[in-house]
FIVO-825586 format. One record per residue (C-alpha): residue number from 1; x, z, y. Coordinates in steps of 0.1 Angstrom, whole numbers, plus 5000, padded with zeros to 4 digits. Each point is the difference from the previous one (the first is absolute). Example, Ala and Ser with C-alpha at 12.3 -4.5 7.8 and 13.67 -1.06 7.14 Angstrom:
# FIVO-825586
> 1,5123,5078,4955 $
> 2,5014,4993,5034 $
# end
This chain:
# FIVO-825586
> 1,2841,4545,6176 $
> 2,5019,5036,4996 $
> 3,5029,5007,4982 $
> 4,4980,5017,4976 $
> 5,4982,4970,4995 $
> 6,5029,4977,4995 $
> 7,5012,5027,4981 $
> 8,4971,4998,4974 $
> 9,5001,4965,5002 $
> 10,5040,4988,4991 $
> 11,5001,5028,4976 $
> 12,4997,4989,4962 $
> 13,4995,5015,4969 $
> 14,5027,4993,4972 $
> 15,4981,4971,4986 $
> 16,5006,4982,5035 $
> 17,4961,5004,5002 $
> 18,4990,5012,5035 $
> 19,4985,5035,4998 $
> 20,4966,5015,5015 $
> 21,5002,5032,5019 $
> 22,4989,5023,4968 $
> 23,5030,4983,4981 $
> 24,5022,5014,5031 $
> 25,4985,5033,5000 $
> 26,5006,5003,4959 $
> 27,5034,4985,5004 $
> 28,5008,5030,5021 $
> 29,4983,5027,4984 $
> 30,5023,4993,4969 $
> 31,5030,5003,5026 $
> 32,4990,5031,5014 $
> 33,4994,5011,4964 $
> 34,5035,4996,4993 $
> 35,5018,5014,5027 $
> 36,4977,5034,4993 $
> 37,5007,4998,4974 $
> 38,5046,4994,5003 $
> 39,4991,5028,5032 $
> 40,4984,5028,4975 $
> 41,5026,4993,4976 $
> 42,5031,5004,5027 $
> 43,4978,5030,5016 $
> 44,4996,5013,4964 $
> 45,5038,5000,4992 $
> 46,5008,5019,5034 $
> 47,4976,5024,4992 $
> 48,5013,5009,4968 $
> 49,5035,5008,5022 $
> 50,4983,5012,5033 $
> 51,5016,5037,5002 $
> 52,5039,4980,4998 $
> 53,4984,4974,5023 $
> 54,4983,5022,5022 $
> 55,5034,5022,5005 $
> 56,5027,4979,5002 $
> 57,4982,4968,5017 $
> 58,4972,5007,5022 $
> 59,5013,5035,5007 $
> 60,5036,4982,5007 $
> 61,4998,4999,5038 $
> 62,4991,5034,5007 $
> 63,5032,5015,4978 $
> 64,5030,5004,5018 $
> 65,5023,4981,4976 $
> 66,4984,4966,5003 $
> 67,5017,4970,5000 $
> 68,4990,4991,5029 $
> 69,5011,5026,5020 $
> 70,5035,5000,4991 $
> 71,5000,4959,5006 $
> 72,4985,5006,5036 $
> 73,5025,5029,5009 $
> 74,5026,4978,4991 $
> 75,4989,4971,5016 $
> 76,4997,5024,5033 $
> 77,5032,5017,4997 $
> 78,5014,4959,5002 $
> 79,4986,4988,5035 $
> 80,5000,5035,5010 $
> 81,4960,5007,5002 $
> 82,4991,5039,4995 $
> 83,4964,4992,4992 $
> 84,5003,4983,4966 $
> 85,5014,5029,4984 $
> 86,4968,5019,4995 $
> 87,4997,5038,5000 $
> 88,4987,5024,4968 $
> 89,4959,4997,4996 $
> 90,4982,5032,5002 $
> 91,4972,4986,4979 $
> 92,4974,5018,4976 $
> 93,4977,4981,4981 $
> 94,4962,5018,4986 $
> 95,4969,4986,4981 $
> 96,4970,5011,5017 $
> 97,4973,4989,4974 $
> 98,4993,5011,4963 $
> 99,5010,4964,4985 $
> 100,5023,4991,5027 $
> 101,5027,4996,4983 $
> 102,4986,4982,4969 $
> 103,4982,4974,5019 $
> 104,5032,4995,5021 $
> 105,5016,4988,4966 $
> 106,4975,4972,4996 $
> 107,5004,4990,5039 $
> 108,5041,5003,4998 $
> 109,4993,4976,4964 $
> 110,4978,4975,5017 $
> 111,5024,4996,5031 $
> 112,5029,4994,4979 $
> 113,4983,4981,4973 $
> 114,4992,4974,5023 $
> 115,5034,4998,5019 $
> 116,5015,4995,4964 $
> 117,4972,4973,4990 $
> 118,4994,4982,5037 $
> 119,5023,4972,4981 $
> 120,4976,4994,4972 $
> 121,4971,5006,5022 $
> 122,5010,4974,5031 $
> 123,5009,4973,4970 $
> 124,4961,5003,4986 $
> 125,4991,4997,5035 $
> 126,5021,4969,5006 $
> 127,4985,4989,4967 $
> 128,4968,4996,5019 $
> 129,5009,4986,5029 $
> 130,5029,4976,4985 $
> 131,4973,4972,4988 $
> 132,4986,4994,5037 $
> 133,5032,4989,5016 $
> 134,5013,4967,5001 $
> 135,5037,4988,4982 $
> 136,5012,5001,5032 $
> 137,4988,5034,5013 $
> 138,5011,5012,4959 $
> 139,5034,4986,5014 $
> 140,5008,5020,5029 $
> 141,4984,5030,4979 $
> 142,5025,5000,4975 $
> 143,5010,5038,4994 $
> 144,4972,5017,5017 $
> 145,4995,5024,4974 $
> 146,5039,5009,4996 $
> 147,5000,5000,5039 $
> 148,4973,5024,5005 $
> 149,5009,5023,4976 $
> 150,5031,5003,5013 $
> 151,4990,5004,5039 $
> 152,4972,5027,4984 $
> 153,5029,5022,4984 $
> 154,5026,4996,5032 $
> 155,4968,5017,5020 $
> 156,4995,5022,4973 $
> 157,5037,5011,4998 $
> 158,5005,4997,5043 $
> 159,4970,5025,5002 $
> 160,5014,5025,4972 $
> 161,5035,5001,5007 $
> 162,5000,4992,5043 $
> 163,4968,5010,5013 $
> 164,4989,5029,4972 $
> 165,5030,5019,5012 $
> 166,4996,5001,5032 $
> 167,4962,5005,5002 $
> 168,5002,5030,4977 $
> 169,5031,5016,5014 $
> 170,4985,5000,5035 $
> 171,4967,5012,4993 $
> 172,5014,5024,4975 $
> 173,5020,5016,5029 $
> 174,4980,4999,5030 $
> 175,4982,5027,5012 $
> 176,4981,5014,5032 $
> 177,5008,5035,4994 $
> 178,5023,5016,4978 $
> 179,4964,5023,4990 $
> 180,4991,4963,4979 $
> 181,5014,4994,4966 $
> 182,4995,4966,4992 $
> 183,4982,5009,4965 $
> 184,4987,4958,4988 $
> 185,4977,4997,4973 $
> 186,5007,4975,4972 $
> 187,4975,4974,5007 $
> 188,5009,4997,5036 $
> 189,5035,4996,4995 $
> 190,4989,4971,4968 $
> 191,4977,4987,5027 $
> 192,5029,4992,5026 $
> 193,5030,4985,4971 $
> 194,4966,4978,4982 $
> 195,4996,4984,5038 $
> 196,5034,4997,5007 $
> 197,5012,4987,4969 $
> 198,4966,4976,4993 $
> 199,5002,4991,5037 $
> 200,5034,4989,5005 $
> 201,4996,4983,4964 $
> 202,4972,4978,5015 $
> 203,5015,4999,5036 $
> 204,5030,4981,4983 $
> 205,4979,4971,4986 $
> 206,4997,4989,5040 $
> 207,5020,4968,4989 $
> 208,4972,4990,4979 $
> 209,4972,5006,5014 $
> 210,5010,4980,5031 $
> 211,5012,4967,4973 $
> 212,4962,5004,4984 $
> 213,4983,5004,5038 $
> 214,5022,4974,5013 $
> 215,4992,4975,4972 $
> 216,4961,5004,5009 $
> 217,5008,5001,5033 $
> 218,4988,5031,5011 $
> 219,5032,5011,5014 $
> 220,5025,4977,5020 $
> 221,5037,5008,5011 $
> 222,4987,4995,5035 $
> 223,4978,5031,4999 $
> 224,5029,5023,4981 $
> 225,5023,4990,5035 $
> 226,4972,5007,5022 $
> 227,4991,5034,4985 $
> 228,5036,5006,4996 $
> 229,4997,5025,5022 $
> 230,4970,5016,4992 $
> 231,5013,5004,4963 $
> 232,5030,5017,5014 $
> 233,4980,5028,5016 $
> 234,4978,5001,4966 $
> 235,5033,5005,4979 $
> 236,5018,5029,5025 $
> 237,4968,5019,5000 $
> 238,4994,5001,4963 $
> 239,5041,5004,4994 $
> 240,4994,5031,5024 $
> 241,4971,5014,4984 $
> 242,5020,4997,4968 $
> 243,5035,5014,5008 $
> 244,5014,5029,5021 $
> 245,4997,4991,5039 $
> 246,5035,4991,5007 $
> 247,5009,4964,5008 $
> 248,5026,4991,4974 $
> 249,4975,5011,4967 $
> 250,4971,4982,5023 $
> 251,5023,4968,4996 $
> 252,5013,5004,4964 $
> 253,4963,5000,4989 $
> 254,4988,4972,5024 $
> 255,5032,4974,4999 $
> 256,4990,4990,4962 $
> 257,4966,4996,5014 $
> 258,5010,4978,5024 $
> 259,5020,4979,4982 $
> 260,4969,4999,4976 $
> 261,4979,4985,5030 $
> 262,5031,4975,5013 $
> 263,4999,4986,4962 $
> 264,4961,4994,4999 $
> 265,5006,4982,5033 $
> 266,5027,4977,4984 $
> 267,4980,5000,4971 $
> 268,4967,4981,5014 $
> 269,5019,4983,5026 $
> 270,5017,4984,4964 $
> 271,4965,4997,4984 $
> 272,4981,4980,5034 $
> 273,5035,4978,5001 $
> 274,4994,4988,4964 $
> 275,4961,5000,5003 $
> 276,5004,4974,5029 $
> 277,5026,4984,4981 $
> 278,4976,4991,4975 $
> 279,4976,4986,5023 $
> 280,5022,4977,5015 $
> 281,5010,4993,4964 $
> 282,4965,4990,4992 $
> 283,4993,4980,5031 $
> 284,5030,4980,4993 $
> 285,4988,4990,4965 $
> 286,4963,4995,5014 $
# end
């Protein structure tokens, strides 16, 4: 039998009745329809400020003056490292298409409709899922949705006020030739903050995904040590794809993610101690 299976199978309806696969499907249609709906709204509210958002936030890493910079200078100037205080960008933005810029509202809307609303969303979908797990699996899942909203908007907040900076400030200033001017259109530059900001958002929820994958047994704390090493490799590459090629701003991206990974190893090695716990539990009363 597959988890899907046993999913289907424990899950009840409200009535305590046990529910056929159409009453699943309806169930979550009506959840989906309500985080559209709490996501349109959010998106609709940004919208309605998107010139003030558009300028001051998602245009905030590329200005000289941002927070960010001033923190990281700082911060360099006290252990004595040169590279965090980051020079002037020489950066000119253009819109290269007749409705560009109007459909980059709705995009910049939707992105930060949803970071605002993954809260609300995430709760409908642990609505779902809640009536499928046991009292003792609802135990050790106490918080989730406090938890993962909170890991969602650390990423989100890592990726706009570490990794933003430095991405933009290196590619705004390199150059092959002093012939190129680095001229970026709008949507490419919306393109790069939506996958760092939505990325990091979601590579932050590592924690739990490994409980969830651990509890079904898909993943096992054995496995994280042995691809310890592989995940390592994995993390420098993408923290040097993501930052300027210099070690220390390599590191300051992929520490966090490494602690991340260390945690999801505690993590399941925590969830398989209980789970054979339980077992021996159960044998004992047998």
């Amino acid at each position: 039998m597959s988890w899907l299976d046993t999913f289907i199978k424990t899950r009840k309806g409200s009535n305590g009745a046990e529910m056929s696969f159409v009453d699943h499907i309806e169930e979550l249609r009506w959840h989906i329809i309500r985080s559209l709906a709490v996501l349109i709204i959010a998106s609709i509210v940004v919208f309605f400020n998107i010139e003030w958002i558009f300028d001051r936030i998602l245009l905030g890493p590329t200005k000289a003056d941002f927070v960010s910079y001033k923190w990281l200078c700082q911060l360099g100037q006290l252990i004595h490292v040169d590279v965090l205080c980051l020079g002037d960008m020489k950066l000119k933005f253009q819109n290269t298409q007749l409705s560009g810029q109007f459909m980059m509202s709705f995009s910049v809307s939707f992105m930060i409709g949803f970071i605002v609303s993954f809260p609300f969303i995430f709760w409908e979908l642990w609505k779902f899922i809640k009536p499928a797990l046991k009292p003792t699996e609802l135990k050790y899942a106490r918080g989730i949705v406090f938890w993962c909203s909170l890991l969602f908007f650390m990423g989100v907040l890592f990726a706009y006020y570490i990794i933003a900076p430095f991405t933009i400030n290196f590619f705004a200033n390199y150059q092959l030739s002093p012939s190129f001017e680095n001229i970026i259109t709008i949507s490419n530059y919306y393109d790069t903050m939506n996958d760092l900001v939505l990325g990091m958002g979601l590579v932050f929820e590592l924690p739990v995904i490994v409980f969830f994958l651990s509890r079904i047994g898909v993943l096992t704390p054995q496995f994280m040590r042995e691809k310890r090493r592989v995940a390592i490799v994995i993390i420098l590459v993408l923290a040097a794809v993501i930052t300027p090629p210099d070690w220390f701003s390599i590191w300051l991206v992929a520490i966090p993610l490494l602690i991340l990974y260390e945690v999801g190893i505690f993590i399941s090695a925590r969830v398989l101690k209980e789970k054979k716990q339980k077992e021996i539990t159960d044998i004992q009363s047998y």
